[in-house]
C-alpha positions as CSV (number, residue, x, y, z in Angstrom):
1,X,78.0,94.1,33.3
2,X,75.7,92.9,36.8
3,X,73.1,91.3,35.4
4,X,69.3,92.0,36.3
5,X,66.9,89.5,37.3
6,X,65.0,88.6,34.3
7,X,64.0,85.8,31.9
8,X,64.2,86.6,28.0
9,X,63.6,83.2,26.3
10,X,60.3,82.0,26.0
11,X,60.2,78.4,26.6
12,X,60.2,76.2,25.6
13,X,62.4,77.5,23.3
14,X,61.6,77.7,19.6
15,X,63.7,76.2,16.4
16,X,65.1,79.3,15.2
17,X,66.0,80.4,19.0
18,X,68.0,77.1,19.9
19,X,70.2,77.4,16.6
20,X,70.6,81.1,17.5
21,X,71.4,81.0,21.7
22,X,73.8,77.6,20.4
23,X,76.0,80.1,18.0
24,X,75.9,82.5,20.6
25,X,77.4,80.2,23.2
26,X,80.3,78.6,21.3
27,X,82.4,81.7,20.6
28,X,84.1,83.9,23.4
29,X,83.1,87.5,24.2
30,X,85.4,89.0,21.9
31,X,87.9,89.2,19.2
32,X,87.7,85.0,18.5
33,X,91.6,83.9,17.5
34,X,92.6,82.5,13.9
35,X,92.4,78.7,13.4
36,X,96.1,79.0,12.1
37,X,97.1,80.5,15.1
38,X,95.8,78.2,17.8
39,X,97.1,75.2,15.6
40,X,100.4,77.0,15.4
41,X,100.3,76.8,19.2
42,X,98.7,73.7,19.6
43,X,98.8,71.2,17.2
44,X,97.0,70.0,14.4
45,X,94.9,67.4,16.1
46,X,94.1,69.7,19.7
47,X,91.3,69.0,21.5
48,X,90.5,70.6,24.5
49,X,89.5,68.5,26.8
50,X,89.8,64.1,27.0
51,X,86.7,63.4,25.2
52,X,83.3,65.0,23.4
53,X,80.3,65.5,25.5
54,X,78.5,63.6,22.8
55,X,80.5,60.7,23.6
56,X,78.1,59.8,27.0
57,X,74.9,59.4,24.5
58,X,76.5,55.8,23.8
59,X,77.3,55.0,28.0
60,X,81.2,53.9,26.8
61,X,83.1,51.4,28.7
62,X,85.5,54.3,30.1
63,X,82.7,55.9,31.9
64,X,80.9,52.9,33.2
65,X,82.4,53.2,36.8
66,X,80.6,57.1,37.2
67,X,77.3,55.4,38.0
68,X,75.9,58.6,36.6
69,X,72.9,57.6,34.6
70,X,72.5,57.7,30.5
71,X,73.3,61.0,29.2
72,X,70.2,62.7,29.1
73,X,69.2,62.3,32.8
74,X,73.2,63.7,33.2
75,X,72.5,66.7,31.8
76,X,69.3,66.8,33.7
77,X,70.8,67.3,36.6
78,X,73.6,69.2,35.6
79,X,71.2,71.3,34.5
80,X,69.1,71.5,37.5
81,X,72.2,72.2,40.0
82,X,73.4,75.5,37.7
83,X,69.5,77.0,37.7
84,X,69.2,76.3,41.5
85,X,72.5,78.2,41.9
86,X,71.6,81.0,39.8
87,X,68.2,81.2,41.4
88,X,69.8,81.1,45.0
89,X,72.1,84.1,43.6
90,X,69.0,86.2,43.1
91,X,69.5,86.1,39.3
92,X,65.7,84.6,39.1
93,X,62.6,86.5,40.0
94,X,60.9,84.5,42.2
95,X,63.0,81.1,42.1
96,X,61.8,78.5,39.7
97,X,58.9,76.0,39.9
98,X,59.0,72.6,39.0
99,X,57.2,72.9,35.1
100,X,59.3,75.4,33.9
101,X,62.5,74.0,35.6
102,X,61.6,70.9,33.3
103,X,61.4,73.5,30.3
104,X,64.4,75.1,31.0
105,X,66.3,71.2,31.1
106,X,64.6,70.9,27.7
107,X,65.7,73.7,26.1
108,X,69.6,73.0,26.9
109,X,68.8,69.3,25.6
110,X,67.4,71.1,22.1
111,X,70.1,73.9,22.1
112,X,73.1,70.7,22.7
113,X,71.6,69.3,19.4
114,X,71.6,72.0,16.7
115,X,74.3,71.7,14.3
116,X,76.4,74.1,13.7
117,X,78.2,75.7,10.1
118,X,80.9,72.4,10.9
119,X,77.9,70.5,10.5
120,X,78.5,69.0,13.7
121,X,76.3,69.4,16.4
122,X,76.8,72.0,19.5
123,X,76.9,68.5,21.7
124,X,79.4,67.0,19.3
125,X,81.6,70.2,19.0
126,X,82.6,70.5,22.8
127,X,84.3,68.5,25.3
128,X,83.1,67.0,28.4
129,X,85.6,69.6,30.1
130,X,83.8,72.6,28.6
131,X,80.1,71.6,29.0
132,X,79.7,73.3,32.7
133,X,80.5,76.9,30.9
134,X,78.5,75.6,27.7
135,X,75.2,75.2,30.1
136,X,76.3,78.3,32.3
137,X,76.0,80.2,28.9
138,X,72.6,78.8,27.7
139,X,71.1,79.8,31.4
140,X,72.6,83.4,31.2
141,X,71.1,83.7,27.3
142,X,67.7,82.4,28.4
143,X,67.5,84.5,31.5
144,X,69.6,86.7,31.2
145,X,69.6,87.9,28.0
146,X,74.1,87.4,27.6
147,X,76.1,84.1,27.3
148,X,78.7,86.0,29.6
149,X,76.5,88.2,32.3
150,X,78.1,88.7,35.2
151,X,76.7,86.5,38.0
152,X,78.7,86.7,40.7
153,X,77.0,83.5,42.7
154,X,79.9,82.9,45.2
155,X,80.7,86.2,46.7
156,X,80.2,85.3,50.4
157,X,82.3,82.8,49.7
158,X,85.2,84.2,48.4
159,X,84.8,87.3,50.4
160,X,85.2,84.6,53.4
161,X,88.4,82.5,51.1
162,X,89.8,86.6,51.0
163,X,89.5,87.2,54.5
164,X,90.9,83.6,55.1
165,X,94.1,83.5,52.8
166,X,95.5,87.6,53.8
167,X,94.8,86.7,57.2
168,X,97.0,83.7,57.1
169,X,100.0,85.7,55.2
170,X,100.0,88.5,57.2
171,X,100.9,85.3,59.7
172,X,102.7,83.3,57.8
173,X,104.8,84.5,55.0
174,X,107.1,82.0,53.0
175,X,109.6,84.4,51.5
176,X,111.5,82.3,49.5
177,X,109.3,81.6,45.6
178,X,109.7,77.5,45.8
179,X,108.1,77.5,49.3
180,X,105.6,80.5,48.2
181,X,104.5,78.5,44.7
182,X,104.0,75.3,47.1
183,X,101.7,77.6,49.2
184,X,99.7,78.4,46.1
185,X,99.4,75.0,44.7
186,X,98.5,73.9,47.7
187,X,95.9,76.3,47.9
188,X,93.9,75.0,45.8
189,X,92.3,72.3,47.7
190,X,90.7,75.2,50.1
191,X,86.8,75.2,49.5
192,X,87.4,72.6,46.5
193,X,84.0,70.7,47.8
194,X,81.9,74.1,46.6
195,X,83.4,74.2,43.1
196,X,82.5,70.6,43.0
197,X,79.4,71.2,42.6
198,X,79.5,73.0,39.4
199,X,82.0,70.5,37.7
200,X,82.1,67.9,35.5
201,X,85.4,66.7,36.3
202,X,83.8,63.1,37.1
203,X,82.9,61.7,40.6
204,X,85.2,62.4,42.8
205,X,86.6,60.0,45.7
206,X,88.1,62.6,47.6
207,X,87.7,62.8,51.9
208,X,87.4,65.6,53.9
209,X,91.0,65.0,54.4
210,X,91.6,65.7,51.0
211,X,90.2,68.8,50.9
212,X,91.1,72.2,53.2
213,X,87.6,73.6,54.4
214,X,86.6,76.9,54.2
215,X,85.9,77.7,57.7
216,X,81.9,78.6,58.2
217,X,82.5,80.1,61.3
218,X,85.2,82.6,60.6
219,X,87.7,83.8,63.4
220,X,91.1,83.6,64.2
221,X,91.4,80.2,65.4
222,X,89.6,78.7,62.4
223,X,92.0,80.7,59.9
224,X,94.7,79.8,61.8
225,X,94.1,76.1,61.1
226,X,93.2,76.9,58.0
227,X,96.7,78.5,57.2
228,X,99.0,75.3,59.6
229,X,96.8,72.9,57.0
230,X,98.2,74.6,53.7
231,X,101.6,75.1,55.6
232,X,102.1,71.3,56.5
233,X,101.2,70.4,52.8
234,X,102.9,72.1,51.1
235,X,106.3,70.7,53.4
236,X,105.3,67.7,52.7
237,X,106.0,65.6,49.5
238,X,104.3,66.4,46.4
239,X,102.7,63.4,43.9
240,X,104.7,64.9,41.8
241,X,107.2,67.8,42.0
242,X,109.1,69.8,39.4
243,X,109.9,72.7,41.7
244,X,113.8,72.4,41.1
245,X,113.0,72.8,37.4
246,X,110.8,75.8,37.5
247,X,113.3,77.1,39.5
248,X,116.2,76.8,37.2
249,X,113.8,77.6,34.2
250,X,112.4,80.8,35.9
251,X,115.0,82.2,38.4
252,X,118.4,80.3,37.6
253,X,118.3,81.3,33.7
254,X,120.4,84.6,32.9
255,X,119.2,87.6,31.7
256,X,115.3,88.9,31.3
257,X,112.9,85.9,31.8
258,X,109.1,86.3,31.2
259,X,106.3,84.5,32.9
260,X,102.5,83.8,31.9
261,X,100.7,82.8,34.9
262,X,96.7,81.5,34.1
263,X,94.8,81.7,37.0
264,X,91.8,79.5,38.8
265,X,90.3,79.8,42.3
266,X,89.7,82.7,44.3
267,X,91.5,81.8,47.5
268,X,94.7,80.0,45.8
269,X,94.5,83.8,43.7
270,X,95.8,85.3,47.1
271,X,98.5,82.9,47.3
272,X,99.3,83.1,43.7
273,X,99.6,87.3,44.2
274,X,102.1,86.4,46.6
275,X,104.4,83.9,45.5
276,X,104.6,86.2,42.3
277,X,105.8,89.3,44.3
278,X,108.6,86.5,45.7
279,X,109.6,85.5,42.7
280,X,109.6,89.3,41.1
281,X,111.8,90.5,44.3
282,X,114.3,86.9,43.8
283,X,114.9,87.8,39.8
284,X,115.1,91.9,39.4
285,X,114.5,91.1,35.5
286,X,112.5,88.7,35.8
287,X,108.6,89.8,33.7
288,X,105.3,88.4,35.1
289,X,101.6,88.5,33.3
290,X,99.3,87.0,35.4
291,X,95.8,86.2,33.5
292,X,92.8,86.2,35.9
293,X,89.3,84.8,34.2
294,X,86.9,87.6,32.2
295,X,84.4,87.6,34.3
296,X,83.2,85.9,37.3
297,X,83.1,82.1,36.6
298,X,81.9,80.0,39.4
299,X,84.5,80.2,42.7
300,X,87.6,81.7,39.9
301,X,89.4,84.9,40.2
302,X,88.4,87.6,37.7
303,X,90.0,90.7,36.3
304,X,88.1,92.4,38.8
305,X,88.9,90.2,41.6
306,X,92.6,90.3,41.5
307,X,92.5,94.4,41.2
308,X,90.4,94.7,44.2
309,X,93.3,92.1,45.8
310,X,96.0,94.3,44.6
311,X,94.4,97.2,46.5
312,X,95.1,95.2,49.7
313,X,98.2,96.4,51.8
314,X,99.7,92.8,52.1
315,X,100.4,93.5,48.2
316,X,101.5,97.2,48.1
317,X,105.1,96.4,46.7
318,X,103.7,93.7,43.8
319,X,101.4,97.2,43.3
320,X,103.4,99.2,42.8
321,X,105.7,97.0,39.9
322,X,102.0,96.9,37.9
323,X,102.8,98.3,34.4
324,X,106.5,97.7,34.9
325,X,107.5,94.4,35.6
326,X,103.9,92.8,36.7
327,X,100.9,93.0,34.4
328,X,97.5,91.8,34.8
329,X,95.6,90.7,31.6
330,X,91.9,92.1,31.2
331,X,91.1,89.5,28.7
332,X,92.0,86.0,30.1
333,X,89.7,82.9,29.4
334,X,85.5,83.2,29.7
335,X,85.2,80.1,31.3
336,X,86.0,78.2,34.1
337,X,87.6,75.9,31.6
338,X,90.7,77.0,29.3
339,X,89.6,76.3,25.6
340,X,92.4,77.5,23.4
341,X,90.1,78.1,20.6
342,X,88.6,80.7,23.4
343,X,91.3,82.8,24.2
344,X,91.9,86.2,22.6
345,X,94.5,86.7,19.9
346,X,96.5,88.5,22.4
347,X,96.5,86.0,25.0
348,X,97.7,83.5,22.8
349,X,100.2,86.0,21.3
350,X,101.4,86.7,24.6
351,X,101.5,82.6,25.1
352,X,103.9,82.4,21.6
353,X,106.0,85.2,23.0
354,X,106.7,84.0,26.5
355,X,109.8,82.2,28.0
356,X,107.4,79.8,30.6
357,X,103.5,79.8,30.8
358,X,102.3,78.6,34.6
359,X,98.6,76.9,33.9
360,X,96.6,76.4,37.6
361,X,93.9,74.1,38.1
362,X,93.4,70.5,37.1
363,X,90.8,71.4,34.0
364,X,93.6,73.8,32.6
365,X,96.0,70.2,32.7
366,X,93.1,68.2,30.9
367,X,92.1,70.6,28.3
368,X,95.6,72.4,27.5
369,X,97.6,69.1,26.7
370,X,99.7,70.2,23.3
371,X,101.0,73.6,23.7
372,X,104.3,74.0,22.0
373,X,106.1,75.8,24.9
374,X,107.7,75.3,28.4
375,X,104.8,75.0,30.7
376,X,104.2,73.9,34.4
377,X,100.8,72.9,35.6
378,X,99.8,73.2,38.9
379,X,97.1,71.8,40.9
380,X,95.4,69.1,43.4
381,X,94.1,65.4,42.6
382,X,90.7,65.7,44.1
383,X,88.5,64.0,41.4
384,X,88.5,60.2,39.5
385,X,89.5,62.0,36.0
386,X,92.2,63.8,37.7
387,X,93.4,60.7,39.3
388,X,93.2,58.7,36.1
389,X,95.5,61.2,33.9
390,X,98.2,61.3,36.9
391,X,98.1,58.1,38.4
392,X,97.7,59.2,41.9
393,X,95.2,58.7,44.8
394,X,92.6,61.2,45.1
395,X,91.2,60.5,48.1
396,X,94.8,61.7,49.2
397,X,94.5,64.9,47.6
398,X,98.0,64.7,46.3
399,X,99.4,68.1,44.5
400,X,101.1,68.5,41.3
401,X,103.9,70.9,39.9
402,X,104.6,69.5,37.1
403,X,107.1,70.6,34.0
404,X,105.7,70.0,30.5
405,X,107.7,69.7,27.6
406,X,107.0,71.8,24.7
407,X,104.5,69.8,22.4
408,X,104.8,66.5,24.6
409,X,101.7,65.6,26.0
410,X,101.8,64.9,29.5
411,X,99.1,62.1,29.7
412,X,98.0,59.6,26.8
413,X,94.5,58.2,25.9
414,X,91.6,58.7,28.4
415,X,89.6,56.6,27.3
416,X,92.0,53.7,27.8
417,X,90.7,53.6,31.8
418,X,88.2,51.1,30.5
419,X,90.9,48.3,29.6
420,X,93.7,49.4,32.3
421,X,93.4,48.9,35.9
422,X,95.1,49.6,38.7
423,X,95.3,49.1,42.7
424,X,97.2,51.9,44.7
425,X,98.4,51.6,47.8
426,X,95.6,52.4,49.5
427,X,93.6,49.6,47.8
428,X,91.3,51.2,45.8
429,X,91.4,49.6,42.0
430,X,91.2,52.4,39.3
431,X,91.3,53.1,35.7
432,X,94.2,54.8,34.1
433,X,95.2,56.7,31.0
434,X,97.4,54.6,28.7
435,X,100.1,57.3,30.1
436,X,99.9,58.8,32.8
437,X,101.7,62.0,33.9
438,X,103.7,60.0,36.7
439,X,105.2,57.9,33.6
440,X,105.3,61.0,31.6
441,X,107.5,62.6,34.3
442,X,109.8,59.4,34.9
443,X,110.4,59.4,31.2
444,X,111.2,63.0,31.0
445,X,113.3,63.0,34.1
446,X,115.1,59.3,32.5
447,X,118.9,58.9,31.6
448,X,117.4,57.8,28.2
449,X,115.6,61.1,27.1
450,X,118.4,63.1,28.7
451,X,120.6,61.2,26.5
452,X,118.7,61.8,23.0
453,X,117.8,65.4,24.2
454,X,121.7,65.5,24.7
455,X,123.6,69.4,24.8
456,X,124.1,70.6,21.3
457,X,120.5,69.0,20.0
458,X,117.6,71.5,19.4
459,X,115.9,70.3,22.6
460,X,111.9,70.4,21.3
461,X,112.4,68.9,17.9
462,X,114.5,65.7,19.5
463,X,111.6,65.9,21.7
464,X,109.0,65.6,19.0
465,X,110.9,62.9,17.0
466,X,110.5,60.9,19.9
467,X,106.4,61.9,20.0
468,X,106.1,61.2,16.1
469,X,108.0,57.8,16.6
470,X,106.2,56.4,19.4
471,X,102.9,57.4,16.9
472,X,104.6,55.1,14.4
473,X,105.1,52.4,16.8
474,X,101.7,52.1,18.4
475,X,103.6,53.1,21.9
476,X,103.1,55.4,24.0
477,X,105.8,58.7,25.1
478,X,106.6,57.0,28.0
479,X,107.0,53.7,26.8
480,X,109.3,54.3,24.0
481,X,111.7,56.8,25.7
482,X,111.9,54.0,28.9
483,X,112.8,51.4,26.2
484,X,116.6,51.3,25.1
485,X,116.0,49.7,21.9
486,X,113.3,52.2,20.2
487,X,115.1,55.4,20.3
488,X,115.9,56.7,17.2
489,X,119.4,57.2,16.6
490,X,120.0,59.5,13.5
491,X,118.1,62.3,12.1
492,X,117.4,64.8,14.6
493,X,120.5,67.4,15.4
């Protein structure tokens, strides 16, 4: 639905409204998924995200070096930047004045704190990944009228990132999938400094050389440099790169081989569309679903979004496969963030069913950590959490393909940045994760694992011994699987 410019809370918001509006905002748009079912997918103990938005209230060590204030002046402003956005989107009457901008910041304070049937409250239920689409909720429901109103706030710029991206591939078109999924990752880092601003990914370090600008005077020229930027990064090395292994997983396997592929930005969508329609022409039985966001969430490609793409004539053969052998899901997450407790029971069916799931975007790698299938994330280290879960350098803007092993987290403890420090090459000291993904991938890729995950073992419960031992050891994945003397050596065939 467009939404009309209107506000339907009076503020400041009452009791009875604030437990209501905080309800509202916590469950997705639809058919909500079974408990059972998202723990049969994810885990027991799944969180999604690194830690709870409640957790800033007490200013903890690991989030000392964001010089961002105590929490409730955070969410002040976090507050502010989404109402000045919708207000600059025409989604607000006659803007907002300074009183009743101060009302509305009060009302998301009150709505954060209402408990909910857990018994926990709204603040204490989410994660500090999830609290951008939590606020972008509360706005719509107090002006709007509907947690998940369409407000399209960035269509000039991703009617410029369209223009852009099939410009460039009607120039440059990498034919093979490995080069095409590097375009796509790649991608990513175009107009990254707008989506910034809507984030709460932590403060991020990155340059303008870390990031691909969208060009604000668009003509040939400016695309073209554009398009020779994404091209030189993505033949360059990655931080880290599992492309061999997608490609063995996804193209070299026999027979019929399904695909999910989640999603994020608008421009890397383009790319996305196209390295798909490689990948479909490489491997004739080769099934692709490719889940767009419900809705439009910030700068992210909707349902809409990609069918309007697919009209375009760069994408007339990936067209005409829809219904056959490519698919496009109507019901994909309602948030910028993926929550798995969010996504419809037939998403995560489809997630149970599939041979490989492809997750894009650095939030998807933060709050998706658990899932109990083959998965490869893909995106760009632009921003300080980022850079502390994968131990590399964001002001380099580094990008990630990286293969997950079923139900083997790929990073380990957060909040461990506080204790663990670290200089990179460039100088800069930083905090990292108890395990980061570069260990992660070092283990994974190690004679050692590749010995206990030996031929003739079920793969992924050799691979969860490991997990539950290095629990019962105080180590971490990494650690355990790099160290000869801690792998078990009986019990799992």
């Amino acid at each position: 639905m467009s939404a009309t410019p209107r506000t339907v809370v009076v503020l400041p918001v009452s009791r009875t409204d604030a437990s209501q509006i905080a309800r509202r905002v916590i469950r997705p748009p639809g058919e909500a998924a079974t408990p059972k079912l998202v723990r049969d997918l994810f885990g027991e103990n799944y969180i999604p995200g690194t830690f709870m938005l409640s957790e800033r209230k007490e200013r903890p060590a690991f989030l000392w070096d964001e010089e961002d204030g105590e929490y409730e002046g955070w969410m002040r402003r976090v507050t502010r930047s989404h109402v000045e956005a919708i207000a600059r989107g025409g989604f607000l009457p006659s803007g907002i004045d300074a009183g009743s901008l101060t009302k509305v910041e009060d009302a998301v304070l009150e709505i954060l704190e209402v408990r909910l049937g857990s018994g926990r409250t709204l603040c204490d239920s989410v994660t500090n990944q999830q609290v951008t689409d939590i606020v972008w909720r509360i706005l719509k429901t107090v002006f709007l009228g509907n947690p998940y109103a369409s407000c399209h706030l960035l269509r000039e710029v991703n009617d410029l990132g369209r223009r852009c991206a099939t410009r460039i591939l009607q120039r440059h078109r990498p034919d093979d999938p490995i080069s095409a999924l590097k375009w796509s990752v790649v991608a990513g880092a175009v107009g990254a400094d707008i989506k910034a601003r809507y984030t709460a990914a932590g403060p991020s370090p990155m340059r303008e050389g870390a990031i691909i600008q969208i060009p604000g005077a668009p003509g040939e020229p400016e695309f073209e440099t554009v398009g020779e930027e994404i091209e030189r990064r993505a033949t360059q090395t990655f931080g880290i790169d599992c492309s061999d292994d997608f490609l063995r997983d996804v193209i070299g396997k026999s027979g019929e081989v399904s695909l999910l592929f989640f999603t994020d930005d608008y421009v890397e969508t383009v790319f996305d569309l196209w390295a798909i329609l490689t990948l479909l022409r490489e491997k004739q039985n080769l099934q692709v679903t490719i889940v767009p966001k419900w809705g439009q969430q910030a700068n992210d490609a909707s349902f809409e979004d990609v069918q309007e793409l697919l009209a375009d004539p760069l994408f007339e053969d990936l067209r005409a496969m829809e219904g056959v052998r490519f698919h496009v899901a109507p019901n994909g997450p309602a948030g910028s963030g993926i929550s798995a407790y969010e996504l419809s029971p037939r998403i995560l069916e489809a997630l149970r069913s599939v041979d490989v799931v492809l997750f894009k975007g650095a939030r998807s790698f933060e709050m998706l950590q658990g899932v109990k299938k083959t998965a490869y994330f893909a995106f760009n280290v632009l921003h300080s959490y980022t850079e502390t879960l994968t131990g590399l350098d964001a002001t380099l803007g580094p990008s990630v393909l990286l293969r997950y092993e079923a139900g083997v987290p790929a990073f380990q403890d957060f909040r461990h940045r506080a204790e663990r420090k670290a200089t990179l090459a460039s100088g800069r000291v930083v905090g990292l994760a108890r395990m980061t993904a570069l260990e992660y991938v070092e283990a994974i890729k190690s004679q050692q694992y590749a010995r206990f995950v030996c031929e003739g073992q079920d793969r992924n419960t050799a691979s969860m011994a490991l997990v539950e031992r290095a629990k019962a050891l105080n180590k971490t994945f990494a650690q355990l699987t790099l160290d000869h003397g801690c792998l078990p050596t009986t019990g799992v065939r």
